[in-house]
C-alpha positions as CSV (number, residue, x, y, z in Angstrom):
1,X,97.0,80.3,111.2
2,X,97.2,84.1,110.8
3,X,94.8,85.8,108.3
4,X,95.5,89.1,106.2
5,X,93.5,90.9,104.3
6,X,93.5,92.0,100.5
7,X,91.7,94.0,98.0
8,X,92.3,93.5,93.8
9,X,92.1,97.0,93.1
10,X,89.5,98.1,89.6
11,X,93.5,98.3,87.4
12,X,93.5,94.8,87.9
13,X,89.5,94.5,87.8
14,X,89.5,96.3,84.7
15,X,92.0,93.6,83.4
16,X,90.3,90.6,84.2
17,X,93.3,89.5,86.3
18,X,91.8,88.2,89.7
19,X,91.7,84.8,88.5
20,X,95.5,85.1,88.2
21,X,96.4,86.5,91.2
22,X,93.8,84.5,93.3
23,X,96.1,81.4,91.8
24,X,99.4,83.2,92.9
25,X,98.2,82.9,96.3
26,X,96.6,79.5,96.1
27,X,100.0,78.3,94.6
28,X,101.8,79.6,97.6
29,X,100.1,77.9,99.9
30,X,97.7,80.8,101.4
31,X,93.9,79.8,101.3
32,X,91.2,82.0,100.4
33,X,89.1,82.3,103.6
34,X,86.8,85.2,102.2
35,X,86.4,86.9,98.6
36,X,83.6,88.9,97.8
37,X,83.3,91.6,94.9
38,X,82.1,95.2,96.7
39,X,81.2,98.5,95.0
40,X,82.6,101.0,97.3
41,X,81.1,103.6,98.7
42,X,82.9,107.5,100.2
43,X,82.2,106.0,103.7
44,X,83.6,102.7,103.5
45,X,86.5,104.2,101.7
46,X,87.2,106.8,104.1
47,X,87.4,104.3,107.2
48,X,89.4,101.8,105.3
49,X,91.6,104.8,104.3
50,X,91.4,107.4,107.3
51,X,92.7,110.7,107.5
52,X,95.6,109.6,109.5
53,X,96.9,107.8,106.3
54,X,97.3,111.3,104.7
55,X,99.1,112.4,107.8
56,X,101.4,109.4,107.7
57,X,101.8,109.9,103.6
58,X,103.1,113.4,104.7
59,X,105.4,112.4,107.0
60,X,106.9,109.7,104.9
61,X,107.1,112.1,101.7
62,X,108.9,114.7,104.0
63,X,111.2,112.0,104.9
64,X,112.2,111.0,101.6
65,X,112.6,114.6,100.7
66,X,109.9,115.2,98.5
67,X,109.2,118.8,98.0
68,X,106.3,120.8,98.4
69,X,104.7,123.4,100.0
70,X,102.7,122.0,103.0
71,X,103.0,118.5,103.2
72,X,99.6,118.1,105.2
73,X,97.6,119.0,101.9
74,X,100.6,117.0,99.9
75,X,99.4,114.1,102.4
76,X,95.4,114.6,101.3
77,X,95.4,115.0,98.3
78,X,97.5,111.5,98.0
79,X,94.7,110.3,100.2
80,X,91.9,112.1,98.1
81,X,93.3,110.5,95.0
82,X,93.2,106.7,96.9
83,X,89.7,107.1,98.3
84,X,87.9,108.3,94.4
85,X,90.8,105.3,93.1
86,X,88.7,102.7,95.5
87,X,85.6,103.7,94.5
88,X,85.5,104.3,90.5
89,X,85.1,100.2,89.8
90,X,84.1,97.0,91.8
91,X,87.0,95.7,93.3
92,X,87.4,92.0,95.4
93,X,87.7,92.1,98.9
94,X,89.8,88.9,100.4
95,X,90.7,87.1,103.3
96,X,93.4,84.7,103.5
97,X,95.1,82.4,105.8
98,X,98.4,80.3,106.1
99,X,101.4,80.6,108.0
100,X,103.2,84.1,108.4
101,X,100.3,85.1,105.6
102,X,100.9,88.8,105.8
103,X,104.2,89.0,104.9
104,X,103.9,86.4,102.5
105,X,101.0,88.2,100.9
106,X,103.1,91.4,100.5
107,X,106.2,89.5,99.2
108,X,104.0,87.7,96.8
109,X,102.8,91.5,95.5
110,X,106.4,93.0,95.2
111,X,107.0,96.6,95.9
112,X,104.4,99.4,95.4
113,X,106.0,100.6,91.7
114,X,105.2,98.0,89.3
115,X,107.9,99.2,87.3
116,X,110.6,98.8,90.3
117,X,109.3,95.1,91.9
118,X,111.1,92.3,91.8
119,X,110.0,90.1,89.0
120,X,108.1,87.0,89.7
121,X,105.6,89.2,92.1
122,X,102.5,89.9,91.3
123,X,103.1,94.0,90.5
124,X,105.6,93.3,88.2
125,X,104.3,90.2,86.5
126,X,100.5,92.1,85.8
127,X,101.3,95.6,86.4
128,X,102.4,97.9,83.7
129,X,102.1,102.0,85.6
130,X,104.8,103.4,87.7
131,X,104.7,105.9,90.1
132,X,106.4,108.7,88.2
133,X,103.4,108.7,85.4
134,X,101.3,108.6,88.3
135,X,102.4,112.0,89.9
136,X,102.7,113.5,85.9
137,X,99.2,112.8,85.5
138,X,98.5,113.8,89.4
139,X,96.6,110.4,90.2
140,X,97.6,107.1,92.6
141,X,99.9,104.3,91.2
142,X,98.0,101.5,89.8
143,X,99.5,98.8,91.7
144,X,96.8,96.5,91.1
145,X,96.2,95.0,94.5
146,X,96.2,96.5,98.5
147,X,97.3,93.9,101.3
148,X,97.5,94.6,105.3
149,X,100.8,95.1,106.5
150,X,100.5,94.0,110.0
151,X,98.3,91.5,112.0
152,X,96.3,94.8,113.6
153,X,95.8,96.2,110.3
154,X,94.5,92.9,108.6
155,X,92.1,92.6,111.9
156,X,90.7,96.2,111.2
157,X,90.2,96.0,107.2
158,X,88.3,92.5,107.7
159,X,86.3,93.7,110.2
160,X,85.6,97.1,107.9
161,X,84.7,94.7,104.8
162,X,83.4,90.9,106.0
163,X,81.0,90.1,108.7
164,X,82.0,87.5,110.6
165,X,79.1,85.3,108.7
166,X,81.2,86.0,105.4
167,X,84.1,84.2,106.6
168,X,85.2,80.6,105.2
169,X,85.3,78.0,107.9
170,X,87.3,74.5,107.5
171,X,87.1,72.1,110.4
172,X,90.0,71.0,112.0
173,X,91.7,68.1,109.9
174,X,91.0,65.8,113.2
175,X,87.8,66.3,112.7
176,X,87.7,66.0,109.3
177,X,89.0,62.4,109.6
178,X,86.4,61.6,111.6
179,X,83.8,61.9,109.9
């Protein structure tokens, strides 16, 4: 059973949608194995995005051929702008589990521009911003929710939000039985 991690970002706080989107998953068979609202803080939002991200951003925006002057500070300020994003309003940190969860989990969400995902994903059914209005107004797209996008990953943000303590626990359905 692989677990991945998820955080409903303060857009989708803001509009009272995590009892929607906690449904999407439990419709698709992923079970909630964690979920705790947090109140970020600089430090936990600067290991859960590190300065390597803005590196990576850099190299990806080079890639695609945006233009601009140095790429590295391109890179940070994207990174900048996620880090203050993470940290105006509460968000819910999540854990979930089933079968080939992560990408499940980021199929479920759709593509980063709500504007551009697939319809019947969880962007484009509750988001409403697009990533051109976010770089007019020189901000981060609100996507409405983050999810791992490999099994390290998901091992690294759980650890970085949930102690083990926090964790949902099911026995075994043989054991279950038993009992």
């Amino acid at each position: 059973m692989e677990k991945t991690f998820v955080i409903i970002k303060p857009d989708a706080m803001k509009k009272n949608l995590v009892g929607k989107i906690v449904a999407r998953f439990e419709e698709n068979s992923l079970r909630v194995a964690g979920m705790k609202m947090v109140k970020a803080d600089l430090k936990l939002a600067s290991k859960h995005y590190p300065d390597a991200l803005g590196e990576a951003i850099a190299k990806k925006a080079e890639k695609a051929g945006v233009k601009t002057k140095d790429p590295k500070e391109y890179g940070m300020k994207i990174l900048r702008w996620l880090r203050e994003f993470i940290i105006s309003y509460p968000v819910v940190a999540m854990v979930l589990e089933g079968d080939d969860a992560i990408s499940r989990v980021r199929k479920l969400i759709g593509y980063t521009d709500p504007a551009t995902a697939e319809k019947g994903t969880i962007r484009r059914d509750f988001g409403d911003d697009s990533v051109l209005q976010a770089n007019i107004e020189n901000r981060p797209v609100y996507n409405l929710v983050h999810a791992s996008d490999s099994p390290e990953t998901a091992k690294h943000e759980i650890s970085l939000w949930f102690k083990n303590d926090e964790l949902f626990r099911l026995k075994p359905p043989a054991e279950s039985e038993e009992q």
